[in-house]
Backbone as a ProteinNet text record, in pm:
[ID]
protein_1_A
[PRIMARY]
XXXXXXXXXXXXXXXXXXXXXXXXXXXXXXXXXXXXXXXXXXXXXXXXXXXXXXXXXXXXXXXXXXXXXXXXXXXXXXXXXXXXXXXXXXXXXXXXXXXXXXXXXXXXXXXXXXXXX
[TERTIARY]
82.5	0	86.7	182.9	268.2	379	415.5	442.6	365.1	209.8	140.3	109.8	116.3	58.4	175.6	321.9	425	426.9	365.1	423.7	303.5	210.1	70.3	101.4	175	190.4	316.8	420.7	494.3	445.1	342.8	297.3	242.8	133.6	63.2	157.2	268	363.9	467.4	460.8	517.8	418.2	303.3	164.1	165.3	173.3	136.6	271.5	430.8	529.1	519.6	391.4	416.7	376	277.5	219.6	313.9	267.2	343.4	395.5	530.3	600.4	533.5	509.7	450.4	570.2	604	649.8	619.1	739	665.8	691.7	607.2	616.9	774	837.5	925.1	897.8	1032.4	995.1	1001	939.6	965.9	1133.3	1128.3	1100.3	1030.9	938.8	902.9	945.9	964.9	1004.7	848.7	849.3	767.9	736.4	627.7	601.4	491	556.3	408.4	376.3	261.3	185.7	195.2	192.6	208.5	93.3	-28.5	-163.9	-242.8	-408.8	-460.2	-450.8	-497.3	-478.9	-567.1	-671.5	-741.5	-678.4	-702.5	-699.9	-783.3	-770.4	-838.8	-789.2	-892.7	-895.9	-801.8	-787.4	-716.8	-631.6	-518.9	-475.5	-590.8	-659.9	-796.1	-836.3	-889.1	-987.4	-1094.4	-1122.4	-1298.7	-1286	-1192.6	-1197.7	-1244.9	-1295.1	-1356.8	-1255.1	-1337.7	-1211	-1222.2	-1167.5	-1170.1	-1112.6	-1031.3	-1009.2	-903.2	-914.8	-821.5	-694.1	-611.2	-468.2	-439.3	-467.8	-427.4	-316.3	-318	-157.6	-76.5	77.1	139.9	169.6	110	58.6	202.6	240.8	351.4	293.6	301.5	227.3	335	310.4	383.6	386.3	485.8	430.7	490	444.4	512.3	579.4	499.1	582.2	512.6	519.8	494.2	436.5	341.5	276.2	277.3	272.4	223.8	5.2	-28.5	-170.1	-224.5	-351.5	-437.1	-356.1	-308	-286.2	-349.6	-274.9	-390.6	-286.6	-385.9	-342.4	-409.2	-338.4	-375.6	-255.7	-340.4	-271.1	-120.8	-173.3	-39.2	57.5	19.4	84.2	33.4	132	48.1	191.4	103.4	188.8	98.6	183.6	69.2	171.5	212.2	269.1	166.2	154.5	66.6	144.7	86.6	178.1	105	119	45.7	75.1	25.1	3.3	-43.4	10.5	-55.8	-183.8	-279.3	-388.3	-479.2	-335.6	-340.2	-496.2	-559.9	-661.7	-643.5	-507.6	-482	-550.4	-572.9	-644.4	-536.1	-544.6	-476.6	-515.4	-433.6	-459.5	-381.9	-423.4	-320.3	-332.5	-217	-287.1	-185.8	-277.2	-183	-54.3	102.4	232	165.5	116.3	133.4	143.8	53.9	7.7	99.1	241.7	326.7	479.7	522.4	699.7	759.8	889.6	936.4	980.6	1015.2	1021.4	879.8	898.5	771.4	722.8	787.2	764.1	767.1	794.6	765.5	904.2	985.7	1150.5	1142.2	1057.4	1029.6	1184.6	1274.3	1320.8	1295.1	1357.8	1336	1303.7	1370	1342.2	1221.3	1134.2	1038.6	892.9	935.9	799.1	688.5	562.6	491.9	491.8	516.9	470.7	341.4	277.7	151.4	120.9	-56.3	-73.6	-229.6
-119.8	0	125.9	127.1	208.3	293.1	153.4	177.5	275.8	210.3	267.8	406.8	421.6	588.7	643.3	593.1	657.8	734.9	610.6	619.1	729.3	706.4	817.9	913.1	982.9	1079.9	1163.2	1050	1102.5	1170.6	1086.2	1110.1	1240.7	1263.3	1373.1	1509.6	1511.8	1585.7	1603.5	1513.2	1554.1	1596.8	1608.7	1630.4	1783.8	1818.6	1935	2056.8	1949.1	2054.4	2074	2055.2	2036.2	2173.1	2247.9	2322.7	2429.8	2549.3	2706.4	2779.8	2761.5	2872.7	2992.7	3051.3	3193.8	3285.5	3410.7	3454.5	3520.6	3548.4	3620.7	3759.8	3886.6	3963.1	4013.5	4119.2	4185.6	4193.4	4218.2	4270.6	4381	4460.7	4618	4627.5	4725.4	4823	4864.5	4931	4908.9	5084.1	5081	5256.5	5346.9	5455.2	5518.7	5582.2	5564.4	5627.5	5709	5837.3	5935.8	5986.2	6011.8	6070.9	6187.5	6146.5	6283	6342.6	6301.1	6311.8	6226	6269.8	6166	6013.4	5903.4	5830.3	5697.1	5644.1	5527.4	5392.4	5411.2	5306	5177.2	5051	4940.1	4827.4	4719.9	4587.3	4511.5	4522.7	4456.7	4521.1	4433.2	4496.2	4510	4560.3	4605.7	4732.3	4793.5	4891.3	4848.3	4774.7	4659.8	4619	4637.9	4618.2	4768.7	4713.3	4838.4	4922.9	5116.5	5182.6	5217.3	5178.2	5160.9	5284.9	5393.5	5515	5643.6	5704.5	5833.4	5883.5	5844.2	5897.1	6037.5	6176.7	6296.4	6309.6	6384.6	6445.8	6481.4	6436.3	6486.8	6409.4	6281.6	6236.4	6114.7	6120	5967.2	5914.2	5747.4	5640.6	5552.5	5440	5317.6	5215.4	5197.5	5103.1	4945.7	4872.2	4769.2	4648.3	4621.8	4550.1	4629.6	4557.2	4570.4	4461.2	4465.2	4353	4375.7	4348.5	4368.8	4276.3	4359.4	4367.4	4412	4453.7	4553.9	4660.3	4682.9	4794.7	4890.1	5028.5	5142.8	5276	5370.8	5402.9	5581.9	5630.6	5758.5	5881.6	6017.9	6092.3	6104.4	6088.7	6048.8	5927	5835.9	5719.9	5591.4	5511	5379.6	5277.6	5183	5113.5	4982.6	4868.4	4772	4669.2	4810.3	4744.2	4839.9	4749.2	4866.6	4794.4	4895.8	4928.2	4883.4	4760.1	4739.5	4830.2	4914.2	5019.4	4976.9	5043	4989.5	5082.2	5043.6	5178.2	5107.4	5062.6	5006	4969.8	4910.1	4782.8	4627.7	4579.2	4478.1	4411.5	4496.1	4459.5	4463.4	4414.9	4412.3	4482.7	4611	4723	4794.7	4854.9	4834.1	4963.2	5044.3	5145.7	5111.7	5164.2	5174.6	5266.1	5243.9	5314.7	5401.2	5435.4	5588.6	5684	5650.8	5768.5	5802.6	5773.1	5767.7	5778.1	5907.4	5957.3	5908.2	5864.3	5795.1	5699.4	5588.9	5459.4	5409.1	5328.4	5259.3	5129.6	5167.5	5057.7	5193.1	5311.9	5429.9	5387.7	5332.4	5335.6	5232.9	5160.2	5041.2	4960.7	4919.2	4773.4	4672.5	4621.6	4524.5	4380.2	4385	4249.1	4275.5	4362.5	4415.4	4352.6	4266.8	4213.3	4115.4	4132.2	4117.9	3941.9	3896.8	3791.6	3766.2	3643	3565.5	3542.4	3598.7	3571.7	3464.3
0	0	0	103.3	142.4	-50.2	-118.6	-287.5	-357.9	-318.7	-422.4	-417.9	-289.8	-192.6	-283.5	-251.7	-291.3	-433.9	-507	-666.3	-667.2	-649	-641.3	-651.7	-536.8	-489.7	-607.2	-630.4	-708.4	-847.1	-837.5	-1014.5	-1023.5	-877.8	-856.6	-855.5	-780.9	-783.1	-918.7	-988.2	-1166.7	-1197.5	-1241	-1295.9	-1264.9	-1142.7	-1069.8	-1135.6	-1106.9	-1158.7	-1301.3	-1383.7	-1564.4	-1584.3	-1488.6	-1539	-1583.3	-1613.6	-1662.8	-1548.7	-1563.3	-1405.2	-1396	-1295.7	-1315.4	-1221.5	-1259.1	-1191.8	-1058.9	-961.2	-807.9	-867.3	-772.3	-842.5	-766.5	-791.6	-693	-561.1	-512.5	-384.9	-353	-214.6	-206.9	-172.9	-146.3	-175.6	-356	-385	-483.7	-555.4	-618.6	-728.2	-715.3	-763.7	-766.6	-908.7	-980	-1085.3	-1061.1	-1219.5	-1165.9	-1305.4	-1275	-1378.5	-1460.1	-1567.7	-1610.8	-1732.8	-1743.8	-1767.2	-1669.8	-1653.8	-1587.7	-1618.7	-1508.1	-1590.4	-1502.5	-1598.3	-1515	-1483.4	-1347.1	-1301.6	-1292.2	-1353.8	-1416.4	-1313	-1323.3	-1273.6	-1327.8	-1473.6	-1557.2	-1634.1	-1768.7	-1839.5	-1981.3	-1989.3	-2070.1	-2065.3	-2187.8	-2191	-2114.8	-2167.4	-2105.5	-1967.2	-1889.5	-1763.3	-1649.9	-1538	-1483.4	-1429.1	-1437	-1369.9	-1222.8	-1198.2	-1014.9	-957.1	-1013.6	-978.3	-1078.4	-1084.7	-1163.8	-1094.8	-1122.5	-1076.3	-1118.3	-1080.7	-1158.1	-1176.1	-1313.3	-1359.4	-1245.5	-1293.8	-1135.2	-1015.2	-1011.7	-928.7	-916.9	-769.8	-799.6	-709.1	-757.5	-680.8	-672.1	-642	-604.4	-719.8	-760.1	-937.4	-908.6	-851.2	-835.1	-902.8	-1049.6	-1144.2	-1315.8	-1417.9	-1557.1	-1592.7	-1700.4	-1755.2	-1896.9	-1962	-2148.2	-2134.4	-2240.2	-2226.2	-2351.2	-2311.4	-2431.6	-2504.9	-2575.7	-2677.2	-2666.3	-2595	-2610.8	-2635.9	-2713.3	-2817	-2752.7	-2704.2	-2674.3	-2667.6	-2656	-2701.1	-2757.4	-2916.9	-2983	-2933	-2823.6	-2790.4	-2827.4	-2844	-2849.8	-2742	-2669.6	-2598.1	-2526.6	-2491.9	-2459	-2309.4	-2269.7	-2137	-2030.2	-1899.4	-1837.4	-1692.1	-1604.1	-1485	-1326.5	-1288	-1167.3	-1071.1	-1023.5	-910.8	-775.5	-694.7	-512.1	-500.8	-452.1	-409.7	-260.8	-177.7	-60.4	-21.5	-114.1	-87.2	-135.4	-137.7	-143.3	-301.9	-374.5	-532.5	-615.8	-766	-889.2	-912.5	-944.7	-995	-1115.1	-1188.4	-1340	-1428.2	-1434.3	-1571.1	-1690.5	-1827.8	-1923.4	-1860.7	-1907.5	-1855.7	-1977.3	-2029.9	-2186.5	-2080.7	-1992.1	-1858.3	-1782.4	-1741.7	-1687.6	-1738.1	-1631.7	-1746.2	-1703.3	-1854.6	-1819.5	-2008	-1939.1	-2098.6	-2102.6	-2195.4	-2247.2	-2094.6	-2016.9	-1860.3	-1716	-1764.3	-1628.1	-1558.8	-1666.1	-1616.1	-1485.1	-1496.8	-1355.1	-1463.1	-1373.8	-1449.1	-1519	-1610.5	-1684.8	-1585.4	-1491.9	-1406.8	-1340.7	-1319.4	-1265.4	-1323.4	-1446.5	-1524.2	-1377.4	-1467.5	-1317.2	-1332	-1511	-1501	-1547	-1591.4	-1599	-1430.2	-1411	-1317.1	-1292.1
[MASK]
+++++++++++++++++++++++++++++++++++++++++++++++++++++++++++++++++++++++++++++++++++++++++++++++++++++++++++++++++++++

């Protein structure tokens, strides 16, 4: 019995390591990006996702990693990386970076990607 539990278990545990690594995100200390037009804040990386709040021009927040996403295409920008933000309610929170000075990532690091989550 004691074999079979074993081999079981092993199999269950290859099975389980097959899936897609996902990355962790960084750790803090985290950089600060800021705004430099308004800029919505979304659930997701989507237009079609809801806006959960407006960051005003000016504004520096907490940017904690980068994602690539929806393609959005505003004032004279187009870019399809967007910027997970803190807005200390423990949510995924995300704006397009067009909204934010800086590179095409709000100068967050390249190792800073948030990852598939």
């Amino acid at each position: 019995m004691r074999t079979v539990l074993g081999s079981l278990l092993a199999i269950l545990a290859f099975i389980g390591g097959a899936g897609v690594a996902q990355a962790d995100p960084p750790a803090p200390p985290y950089p600060t990006v800021t705004t430099w037009h308004d800029a919505e804040v979304r659930t997701c990386e989507a237009l079609s996702c809801p806006v959960y709040q407006v960051i005003p021009a000016g504004t520096s927040t907490i940017g904690i990693c980068w994602t690539r996403g929806e393609t959005v295409t505003a004032l004279g920008y187009s870019n399809n990386v967007w910027i997970m933000v803190s807005m200390n309610s423990g949510g995924r929170y995300l704006v397009s970076a067009i909204y934010f000075e800086g590179n095409e990532r709000a100068n967050l690091p390249y190792e800073n990607d948030c990852g598939p989550y």
